[in-house]
N, C-alpha and C positions, 0 to 999 in steps of 0.2 A: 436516814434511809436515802441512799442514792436514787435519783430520778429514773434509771433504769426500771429498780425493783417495783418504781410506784407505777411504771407503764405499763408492766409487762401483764400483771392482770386485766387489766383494760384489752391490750390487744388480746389476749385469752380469751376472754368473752366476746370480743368479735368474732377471732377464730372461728368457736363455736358455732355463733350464728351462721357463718358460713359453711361450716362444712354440712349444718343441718337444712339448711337451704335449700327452696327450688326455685327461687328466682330472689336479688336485688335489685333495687331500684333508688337509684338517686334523684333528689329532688333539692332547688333551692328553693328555701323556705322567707327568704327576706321581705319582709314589710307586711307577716304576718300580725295580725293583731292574738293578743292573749288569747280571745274568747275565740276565733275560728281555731287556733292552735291545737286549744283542749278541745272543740269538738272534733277535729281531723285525728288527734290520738286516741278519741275515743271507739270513733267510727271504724280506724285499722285494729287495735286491741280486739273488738267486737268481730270481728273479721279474719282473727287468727292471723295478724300480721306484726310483726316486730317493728315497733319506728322508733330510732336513737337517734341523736346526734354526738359525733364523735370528735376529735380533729382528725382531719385529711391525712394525716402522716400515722396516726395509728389504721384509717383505713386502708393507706395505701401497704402498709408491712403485715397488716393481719390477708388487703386479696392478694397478694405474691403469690406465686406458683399455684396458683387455682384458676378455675376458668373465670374468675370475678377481676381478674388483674386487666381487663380491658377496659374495665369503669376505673382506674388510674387518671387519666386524661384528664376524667371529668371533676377530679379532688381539686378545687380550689376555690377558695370563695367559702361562704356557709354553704353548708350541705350536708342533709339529714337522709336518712340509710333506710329504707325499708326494706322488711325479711320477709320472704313470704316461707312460711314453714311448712304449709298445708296443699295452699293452692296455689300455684305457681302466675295465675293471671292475677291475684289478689289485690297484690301490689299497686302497680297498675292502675286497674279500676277502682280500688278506693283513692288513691290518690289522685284521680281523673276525676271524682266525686266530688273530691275536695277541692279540685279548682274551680268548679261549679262554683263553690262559696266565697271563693279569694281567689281575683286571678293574681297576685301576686308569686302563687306557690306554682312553679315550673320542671317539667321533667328536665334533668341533666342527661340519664342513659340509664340503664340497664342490664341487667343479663337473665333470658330467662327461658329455664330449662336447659342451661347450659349457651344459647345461643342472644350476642350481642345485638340489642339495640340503642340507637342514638332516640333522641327526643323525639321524632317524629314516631319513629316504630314501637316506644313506648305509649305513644298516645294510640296507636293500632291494636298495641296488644291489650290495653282497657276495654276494646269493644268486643273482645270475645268473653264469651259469657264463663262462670265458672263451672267445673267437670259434673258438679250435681245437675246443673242445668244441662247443660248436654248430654247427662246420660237418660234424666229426665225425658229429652225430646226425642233420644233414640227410643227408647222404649214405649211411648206414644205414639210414634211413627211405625213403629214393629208390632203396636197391638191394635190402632188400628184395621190393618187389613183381617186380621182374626177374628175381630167383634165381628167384621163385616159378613166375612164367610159362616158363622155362626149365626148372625140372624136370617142370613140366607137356607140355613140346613135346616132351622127351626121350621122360618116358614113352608117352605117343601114339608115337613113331618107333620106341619099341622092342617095341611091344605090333602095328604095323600090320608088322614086321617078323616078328612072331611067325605070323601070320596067313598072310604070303605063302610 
């Protein structure tokens, strides 16, 4: 079997991951120990996030003519691929998680939502919360004012109650 044929699924299944993608995130992973490893895979798995490690030259031919082809730059060295399939901040913040436990493990870049970040803007984009929580906070924020005006009409109806 020509080394071609035995690549070409490998890039495939990148492919994939990326076209199903709302954000990647590179990370070097050197001078991780075993056991933070498995819990950092386990923590993204848990979290609806895809982490491989791949070689550089099948990442770099699977992000070509995608908006992922600007995380290029960053392929060298070890470096492990996170997919965020769900939640586009996922990435990110679990892998910002994970440096809590090893600072060895370092953002390279990014792309998320379509738009480029380098190391620093990927540590930025960890700190916003994910879309359940935000929609959470909206809708908290939007029912408070109603509780309030509601215990307000209450009180009026039981106070104009008192009176009659």
């Amino acid at each position: 079997m020509a080394k071609v044929e035995l690549k070409k699924p490998i890039i495939d299944e990148i492919s994939k991951y990326v076209a199903d993608a709302k954000a990647v995130v590179l990370v070097d992973y050197r001078g991780l120990t075993v056991e933070q490893d498995t819990k950092l895979r386990k923590s993204l798995r848990e979290g609806g996030v895809v982490y491989k490690v791949y070689k550089n030259t099948y990442l770099k031919k699977a992000f070509a003519g995608t908006v992922y082809e600007a995380l290029a730059k960053h392929l060298d060295g070890p470096t492990a691929v996170a997919f965020g399939l769900e939640d586009a901040t996922a990435p990110a913040r679990l892998l910002s998680d994970g440096m809590k436990i090893s600072d060895k493990l370092e953002f390279k870049g990014g792309v998320v939502d379509g738009t480029y970040y380098d190391a620093d803007g990927c540590k930025v984009v960890a700190n916003i919360p994910s879309k359940e929580v935000l929609i959470s906070r909206l809708l908290g924020s939007l029912q408070s004012p109603i509780a309030n005006l509601a215990r307000v009409l209450n009180q009026i109806a039981e106070k104009k109650g008192e009176v009659a």
